[in-house]
PyMOL commands that place a pseudoatom at each C-alpha (Angstrom):
pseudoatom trace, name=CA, resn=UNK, resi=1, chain=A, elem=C, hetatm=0, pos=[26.805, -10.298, -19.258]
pseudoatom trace, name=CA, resn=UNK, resi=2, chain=A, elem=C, hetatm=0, pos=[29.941, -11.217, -17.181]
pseudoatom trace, name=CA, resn=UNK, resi=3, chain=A, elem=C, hetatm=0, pos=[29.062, -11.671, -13.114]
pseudoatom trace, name=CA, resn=UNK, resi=4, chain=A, elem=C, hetatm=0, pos=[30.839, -10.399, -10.608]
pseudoatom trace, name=CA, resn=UNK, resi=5, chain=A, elem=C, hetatm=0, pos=[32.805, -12.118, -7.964]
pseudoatom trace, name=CA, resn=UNK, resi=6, chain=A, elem=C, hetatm=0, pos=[32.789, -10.917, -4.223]
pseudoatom trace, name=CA, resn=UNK, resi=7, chain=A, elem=C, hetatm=0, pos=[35.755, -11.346, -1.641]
pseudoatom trace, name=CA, resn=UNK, resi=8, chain=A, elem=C, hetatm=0, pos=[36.884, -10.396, 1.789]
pseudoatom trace, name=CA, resn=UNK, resi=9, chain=A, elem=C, hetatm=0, pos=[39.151, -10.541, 4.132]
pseudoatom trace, name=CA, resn=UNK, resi=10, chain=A, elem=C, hetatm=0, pos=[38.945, -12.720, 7.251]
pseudoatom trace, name=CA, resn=UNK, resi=11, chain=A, elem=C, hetatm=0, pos=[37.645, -10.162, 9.618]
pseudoatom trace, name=CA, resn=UNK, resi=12, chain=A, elem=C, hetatm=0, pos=[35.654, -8.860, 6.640]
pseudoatom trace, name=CA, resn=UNK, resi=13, chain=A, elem=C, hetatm=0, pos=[36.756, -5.351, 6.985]
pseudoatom trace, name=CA, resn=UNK, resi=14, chain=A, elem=C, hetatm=0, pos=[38.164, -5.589, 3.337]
pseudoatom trace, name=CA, resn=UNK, resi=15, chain=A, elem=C, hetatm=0, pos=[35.459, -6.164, 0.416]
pseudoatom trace, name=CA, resn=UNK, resi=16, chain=A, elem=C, hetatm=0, pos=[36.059, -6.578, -3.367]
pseudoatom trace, name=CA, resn=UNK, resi=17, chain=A, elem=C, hetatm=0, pos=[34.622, -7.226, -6.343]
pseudoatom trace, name=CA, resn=UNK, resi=18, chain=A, elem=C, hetatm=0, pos=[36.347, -8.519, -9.580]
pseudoatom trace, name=CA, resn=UNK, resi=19, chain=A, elem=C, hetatm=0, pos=[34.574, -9.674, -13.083]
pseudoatom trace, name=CA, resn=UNK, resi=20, chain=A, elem=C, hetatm=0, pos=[34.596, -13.835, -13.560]
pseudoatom trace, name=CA, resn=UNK, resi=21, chain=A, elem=C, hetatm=0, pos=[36.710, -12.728, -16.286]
pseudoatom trace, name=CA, resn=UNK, resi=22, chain=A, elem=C, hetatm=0, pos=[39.993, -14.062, -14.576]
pseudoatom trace, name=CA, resn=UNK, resi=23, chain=A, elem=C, hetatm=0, pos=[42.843, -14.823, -17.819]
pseudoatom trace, name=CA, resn=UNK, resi=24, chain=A, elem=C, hetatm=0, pos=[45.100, -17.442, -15.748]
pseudoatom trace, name=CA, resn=UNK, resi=25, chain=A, elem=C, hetatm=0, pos=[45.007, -19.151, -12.413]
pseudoatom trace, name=CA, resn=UNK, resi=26, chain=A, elem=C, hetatm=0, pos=[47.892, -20.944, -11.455]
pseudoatom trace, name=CA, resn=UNK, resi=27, chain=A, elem=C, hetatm=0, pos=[49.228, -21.760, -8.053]
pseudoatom trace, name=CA, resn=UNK, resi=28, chain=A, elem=C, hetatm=0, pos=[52.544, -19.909, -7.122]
pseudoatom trace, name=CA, resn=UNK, resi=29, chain=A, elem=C, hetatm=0, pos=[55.187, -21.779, -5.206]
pseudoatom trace, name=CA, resn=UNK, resi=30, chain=A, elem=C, hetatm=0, pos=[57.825, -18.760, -4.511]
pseudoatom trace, name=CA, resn=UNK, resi=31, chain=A, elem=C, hetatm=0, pos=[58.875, -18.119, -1.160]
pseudoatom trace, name=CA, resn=UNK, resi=32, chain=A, elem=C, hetatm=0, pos=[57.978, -14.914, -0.995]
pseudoatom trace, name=CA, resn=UNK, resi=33, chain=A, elem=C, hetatm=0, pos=[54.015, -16.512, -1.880]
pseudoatom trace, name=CA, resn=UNK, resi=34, chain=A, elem=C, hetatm=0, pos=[55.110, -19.079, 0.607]
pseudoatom trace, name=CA, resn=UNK, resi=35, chain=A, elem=C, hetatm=0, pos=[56.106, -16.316, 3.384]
pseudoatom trace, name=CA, resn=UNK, resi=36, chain=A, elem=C, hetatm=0, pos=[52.764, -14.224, 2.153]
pseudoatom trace, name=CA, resn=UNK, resi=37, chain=A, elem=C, hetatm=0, pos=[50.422, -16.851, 2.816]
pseudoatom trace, name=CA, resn=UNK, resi=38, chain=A, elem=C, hetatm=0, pos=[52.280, -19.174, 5.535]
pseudoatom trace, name=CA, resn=UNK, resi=39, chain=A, elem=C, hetatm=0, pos=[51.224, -21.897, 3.350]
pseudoatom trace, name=CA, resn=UNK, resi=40, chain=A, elem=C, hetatm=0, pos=[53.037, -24.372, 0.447]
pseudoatom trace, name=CA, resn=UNK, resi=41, chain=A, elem=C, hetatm=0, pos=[51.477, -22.286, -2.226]
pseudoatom trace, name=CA, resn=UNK, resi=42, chain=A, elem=C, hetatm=0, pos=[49.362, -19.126, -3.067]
pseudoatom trace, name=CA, resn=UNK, resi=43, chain=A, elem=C, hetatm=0, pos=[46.778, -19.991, -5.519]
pseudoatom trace, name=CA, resn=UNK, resi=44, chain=A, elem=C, hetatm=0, pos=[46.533, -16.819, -7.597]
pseudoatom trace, name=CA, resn=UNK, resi=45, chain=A, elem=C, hetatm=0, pos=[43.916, -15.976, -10.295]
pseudoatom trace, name=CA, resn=UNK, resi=46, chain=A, elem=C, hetatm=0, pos=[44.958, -13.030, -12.500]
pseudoatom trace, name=CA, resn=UNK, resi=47, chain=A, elem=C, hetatm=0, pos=[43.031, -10.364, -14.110]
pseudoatom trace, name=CA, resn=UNK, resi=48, chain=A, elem=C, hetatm=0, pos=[43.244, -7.279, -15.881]
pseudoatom trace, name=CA, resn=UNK, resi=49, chain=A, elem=C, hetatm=0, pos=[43.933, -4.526, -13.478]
pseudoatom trace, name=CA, resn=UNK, resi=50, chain=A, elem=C, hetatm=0, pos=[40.347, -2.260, -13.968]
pseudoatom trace, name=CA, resn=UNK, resi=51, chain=A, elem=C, hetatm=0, pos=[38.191, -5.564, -13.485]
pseudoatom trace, name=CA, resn=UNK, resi=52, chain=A, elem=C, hetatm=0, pos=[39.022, -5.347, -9.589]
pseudoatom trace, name=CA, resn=UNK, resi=53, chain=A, elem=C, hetatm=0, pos=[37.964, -2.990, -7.202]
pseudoatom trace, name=CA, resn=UNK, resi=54, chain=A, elem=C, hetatm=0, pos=[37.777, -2.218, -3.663]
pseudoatom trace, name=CA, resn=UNK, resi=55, chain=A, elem=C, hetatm=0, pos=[34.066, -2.233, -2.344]
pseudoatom trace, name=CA, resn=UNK, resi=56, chain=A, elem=C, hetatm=0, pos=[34.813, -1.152, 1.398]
pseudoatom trace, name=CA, resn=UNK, resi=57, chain=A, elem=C, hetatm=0, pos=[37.812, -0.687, 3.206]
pseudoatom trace, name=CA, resn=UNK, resi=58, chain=A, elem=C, hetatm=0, pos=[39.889, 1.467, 1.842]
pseudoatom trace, name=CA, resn=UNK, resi=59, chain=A, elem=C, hetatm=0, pos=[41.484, 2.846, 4.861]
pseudoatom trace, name=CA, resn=UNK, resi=60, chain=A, elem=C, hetatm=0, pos=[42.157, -0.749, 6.302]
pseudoatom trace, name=CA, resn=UNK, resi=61, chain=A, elem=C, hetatm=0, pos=[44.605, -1.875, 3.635]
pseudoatom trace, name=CA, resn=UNK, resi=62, chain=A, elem=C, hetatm=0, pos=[48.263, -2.497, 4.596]
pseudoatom trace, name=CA, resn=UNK, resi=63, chain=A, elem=C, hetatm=0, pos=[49.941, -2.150, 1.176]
pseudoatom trace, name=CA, resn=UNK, resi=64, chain=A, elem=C, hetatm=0, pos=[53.672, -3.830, 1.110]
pseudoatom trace, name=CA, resn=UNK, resi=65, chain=A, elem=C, hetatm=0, pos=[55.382, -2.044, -2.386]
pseudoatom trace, name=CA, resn=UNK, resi=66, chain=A, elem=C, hetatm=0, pos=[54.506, 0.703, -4.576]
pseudoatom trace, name=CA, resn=UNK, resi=67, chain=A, elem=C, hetatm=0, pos=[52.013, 1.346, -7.723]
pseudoatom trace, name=CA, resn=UNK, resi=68, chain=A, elem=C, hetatm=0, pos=[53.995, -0.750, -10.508]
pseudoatom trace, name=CA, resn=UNK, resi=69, chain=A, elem=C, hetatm=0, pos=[53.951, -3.713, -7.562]
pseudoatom trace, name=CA, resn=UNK, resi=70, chain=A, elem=C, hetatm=0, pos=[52.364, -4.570, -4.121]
pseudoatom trace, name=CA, resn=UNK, resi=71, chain=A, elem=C, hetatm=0, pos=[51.102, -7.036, -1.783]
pseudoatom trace, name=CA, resn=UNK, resi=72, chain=A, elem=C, hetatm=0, pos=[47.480, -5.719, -0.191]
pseudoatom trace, name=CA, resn=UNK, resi=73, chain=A, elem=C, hetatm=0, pos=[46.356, -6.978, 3.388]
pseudoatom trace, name=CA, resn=UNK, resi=74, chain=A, elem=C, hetatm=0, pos=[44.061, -6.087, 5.556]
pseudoatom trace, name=CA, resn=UNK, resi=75, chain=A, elem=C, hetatm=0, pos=[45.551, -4.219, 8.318]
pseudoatom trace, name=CA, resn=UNK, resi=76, chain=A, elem=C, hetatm=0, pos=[43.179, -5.483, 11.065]
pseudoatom trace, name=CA, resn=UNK, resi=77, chain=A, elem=C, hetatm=0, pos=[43.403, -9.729, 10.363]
pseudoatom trace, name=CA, resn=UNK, resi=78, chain=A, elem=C, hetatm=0, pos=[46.926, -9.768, 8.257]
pseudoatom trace, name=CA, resn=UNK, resi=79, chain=A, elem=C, hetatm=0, pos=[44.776, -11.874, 4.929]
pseudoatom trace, name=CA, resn=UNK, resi=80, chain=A, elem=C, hetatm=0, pos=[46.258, -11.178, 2.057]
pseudoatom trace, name=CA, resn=UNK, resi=81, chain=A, elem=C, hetatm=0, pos=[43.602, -10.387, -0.497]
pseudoatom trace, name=CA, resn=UNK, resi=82, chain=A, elem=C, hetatm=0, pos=[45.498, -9.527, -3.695]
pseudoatom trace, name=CA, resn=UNK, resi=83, chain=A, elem=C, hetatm=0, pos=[48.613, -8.491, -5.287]
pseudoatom trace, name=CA, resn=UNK, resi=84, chain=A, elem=C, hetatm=0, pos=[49.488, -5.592, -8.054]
pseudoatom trace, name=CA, resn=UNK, resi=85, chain=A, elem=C, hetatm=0, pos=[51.881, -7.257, -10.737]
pseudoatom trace, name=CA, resn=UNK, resi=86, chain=A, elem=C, hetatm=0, pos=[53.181, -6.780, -14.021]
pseudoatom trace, name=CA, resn=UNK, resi=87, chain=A, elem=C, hetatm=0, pos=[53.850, -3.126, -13.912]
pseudoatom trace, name=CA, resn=UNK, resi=88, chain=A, elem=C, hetatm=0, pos=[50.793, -2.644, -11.865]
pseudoatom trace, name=CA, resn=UNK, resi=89, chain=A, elem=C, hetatm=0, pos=[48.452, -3.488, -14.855]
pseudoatom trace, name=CA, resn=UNK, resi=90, chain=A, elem=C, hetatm=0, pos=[47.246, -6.630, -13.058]
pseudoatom trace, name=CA, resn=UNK, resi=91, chain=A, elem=C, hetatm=0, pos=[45.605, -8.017, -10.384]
pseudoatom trace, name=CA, resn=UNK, resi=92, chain=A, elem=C, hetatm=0, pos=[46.888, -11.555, -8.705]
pseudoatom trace, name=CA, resn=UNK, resi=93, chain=A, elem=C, hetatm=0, pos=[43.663, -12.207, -6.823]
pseudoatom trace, name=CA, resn=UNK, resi=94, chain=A, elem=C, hetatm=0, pos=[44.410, -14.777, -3.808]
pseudoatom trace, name=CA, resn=UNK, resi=95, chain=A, elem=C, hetatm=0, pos=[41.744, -16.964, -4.862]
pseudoatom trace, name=CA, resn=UNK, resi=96, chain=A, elem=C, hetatm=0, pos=[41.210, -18.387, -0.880]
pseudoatom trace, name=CA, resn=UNK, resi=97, chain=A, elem=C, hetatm=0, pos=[39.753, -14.869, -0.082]
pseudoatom trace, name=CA, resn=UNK, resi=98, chain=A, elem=C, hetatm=0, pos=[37.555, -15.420, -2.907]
pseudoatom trace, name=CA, resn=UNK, resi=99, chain=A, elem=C, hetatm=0, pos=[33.671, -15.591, -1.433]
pseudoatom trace, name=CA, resn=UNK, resi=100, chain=A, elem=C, hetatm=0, pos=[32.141, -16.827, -4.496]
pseudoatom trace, name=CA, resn=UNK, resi=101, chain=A, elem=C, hetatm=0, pos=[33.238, -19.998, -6.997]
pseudoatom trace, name=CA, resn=UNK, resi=102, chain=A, elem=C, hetatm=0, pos=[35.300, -18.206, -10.115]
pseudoatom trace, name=CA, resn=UNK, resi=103, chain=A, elem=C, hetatm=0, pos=[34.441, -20.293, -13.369]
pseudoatom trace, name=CA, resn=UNK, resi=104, chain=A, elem=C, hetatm=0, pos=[38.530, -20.299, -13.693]
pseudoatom trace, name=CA, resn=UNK, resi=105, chain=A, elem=C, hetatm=0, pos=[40.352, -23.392, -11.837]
pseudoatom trace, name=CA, resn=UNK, resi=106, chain=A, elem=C, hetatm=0, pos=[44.385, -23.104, -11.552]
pseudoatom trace, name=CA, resn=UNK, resi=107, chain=A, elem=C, hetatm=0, pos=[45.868, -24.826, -14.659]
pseudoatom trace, name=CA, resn=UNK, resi=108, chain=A, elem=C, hetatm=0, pos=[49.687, -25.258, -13.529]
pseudoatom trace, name=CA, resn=UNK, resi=109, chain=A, elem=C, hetatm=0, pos=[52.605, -25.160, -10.641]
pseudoatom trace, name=CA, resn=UNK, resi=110, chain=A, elem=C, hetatm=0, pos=[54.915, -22.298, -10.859]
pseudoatom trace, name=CA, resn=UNK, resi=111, chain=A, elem=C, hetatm=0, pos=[58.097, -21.652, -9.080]
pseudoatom trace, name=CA, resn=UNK, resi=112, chain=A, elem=C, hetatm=0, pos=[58.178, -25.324, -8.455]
pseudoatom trace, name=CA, resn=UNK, resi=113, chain=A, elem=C, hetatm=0, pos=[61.921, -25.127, -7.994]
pseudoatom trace, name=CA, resn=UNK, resi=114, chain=A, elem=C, hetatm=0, pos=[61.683, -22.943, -4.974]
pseudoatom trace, name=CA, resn=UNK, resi=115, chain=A, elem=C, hetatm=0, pos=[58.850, -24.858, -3.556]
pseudoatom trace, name=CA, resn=UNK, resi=116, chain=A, elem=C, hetatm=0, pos=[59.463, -26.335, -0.012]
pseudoatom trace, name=CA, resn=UNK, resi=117, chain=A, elem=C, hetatm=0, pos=[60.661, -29.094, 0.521]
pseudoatom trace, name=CA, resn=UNK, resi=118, chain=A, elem=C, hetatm=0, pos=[58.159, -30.704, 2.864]
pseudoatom trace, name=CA, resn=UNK, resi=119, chain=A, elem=C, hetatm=0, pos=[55.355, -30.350, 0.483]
pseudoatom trace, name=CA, resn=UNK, resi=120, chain=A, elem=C, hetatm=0, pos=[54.734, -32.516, -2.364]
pseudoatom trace, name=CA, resn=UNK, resi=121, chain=A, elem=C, hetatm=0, pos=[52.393, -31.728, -4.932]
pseudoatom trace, name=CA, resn=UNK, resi=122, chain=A, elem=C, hetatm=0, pos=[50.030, -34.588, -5.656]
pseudoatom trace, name=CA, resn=UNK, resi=123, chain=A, elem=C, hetatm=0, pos=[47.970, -33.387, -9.117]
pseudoatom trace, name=CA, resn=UNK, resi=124, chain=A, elem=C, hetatm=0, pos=[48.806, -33.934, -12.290]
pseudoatom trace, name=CA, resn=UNK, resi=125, chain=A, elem=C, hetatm=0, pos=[48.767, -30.163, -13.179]
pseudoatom trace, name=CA, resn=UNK, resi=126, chain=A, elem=C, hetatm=0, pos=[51.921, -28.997, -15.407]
pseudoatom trace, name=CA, resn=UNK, resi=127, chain=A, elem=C, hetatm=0, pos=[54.829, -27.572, -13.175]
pseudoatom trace, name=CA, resn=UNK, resi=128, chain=A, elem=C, hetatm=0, pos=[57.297, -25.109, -14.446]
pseudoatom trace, name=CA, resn=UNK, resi=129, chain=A, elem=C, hetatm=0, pos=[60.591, -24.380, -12.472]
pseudoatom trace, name=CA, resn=UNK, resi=130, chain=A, elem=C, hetatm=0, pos=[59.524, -20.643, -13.048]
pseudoatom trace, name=CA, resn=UNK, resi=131, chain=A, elem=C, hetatm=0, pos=[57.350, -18.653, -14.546]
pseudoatom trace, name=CA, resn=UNK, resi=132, chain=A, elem=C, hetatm=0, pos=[54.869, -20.390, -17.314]
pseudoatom trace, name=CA, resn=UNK, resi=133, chain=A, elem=C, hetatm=0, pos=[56.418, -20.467, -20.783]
pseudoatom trace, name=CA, resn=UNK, resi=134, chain=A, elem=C, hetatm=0, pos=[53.681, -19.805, -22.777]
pseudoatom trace, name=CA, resn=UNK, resi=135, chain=A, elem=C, hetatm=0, pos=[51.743, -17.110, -24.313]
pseudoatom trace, name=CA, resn=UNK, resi=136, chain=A, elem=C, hetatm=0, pos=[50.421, -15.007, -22.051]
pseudoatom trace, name=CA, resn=UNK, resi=137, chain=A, elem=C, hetatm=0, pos=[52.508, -16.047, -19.363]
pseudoatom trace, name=CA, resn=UNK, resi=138, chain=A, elem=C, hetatm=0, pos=[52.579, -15.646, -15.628]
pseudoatom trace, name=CA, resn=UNK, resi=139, chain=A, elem=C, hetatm=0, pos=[54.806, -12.869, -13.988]
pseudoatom trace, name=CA, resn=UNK, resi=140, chain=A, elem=C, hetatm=0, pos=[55.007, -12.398, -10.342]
for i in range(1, 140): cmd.bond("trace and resi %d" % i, "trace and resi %d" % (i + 1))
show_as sticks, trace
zoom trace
């Protein structure tokens, strides 16, 4: 039986729920995950687009795109709580907004040749200028 994952927003006026059945997890170095999150890097775990779904607030989400692609935030605090990728069949869940521990840890750097320039990544996680090369392969 797979569990069920819980996550919010920082006000908590935006709840979800997605399946711990997350296929990747990488953390995305693109400035436009950079200008998202205000941070070095958005740590994204990604899931098929029907294992996510809004539990309350609804009318609170501040969506940036259109169905094949979006940011979502929640219009009250600004978090960003996920994005819609990959034609809109997938979910890039910002794992930070993440309430409970996901079995799935991130496995790589992408984007690493956009990353800023003040930050230095300090793991010894694989890095990939862009996207992962790889089956099943990351696209933002």
């Amino acid at each position: 039986m797979t569990s069920k994952l819980t996550g919010k927003c920082f006000c908590g006026a935006v709840h979800y729920e997605v399946a711990d059945e997350f296929i990747y997890a990488v953390n995305c170095h693109c400035s436009n995950c950079r200008r998202t999150t205000g941070s070095a890097f958005k740590p994204v775990a990604g899931i098929e687009r029907g294992k996510f779904a809004l539990a309350a607030g609804h009318d609170k989400l501040l969506i940036f795109g259109d169905e094949s692609g979006h940011d979502a935030h929640c219009e009250l605090c600004g978090s960003l709580l996920y994005s819609l990728v990959r034609g809109g069949a997938y979910v890039h869940v910002a794992m930070g907004t993440l309430v409970d521990n996901p079995a799935i840890r991130p496995t790589a750097h992408i984007f690493v040749g956009s990353k800023a320039s003040w930050f230095t990544i300090t793991d010894d996680l694989p890095q990939y200028e862009e996207h992962v090369v790889a089956a099943g392969s990351v696209d933002e």
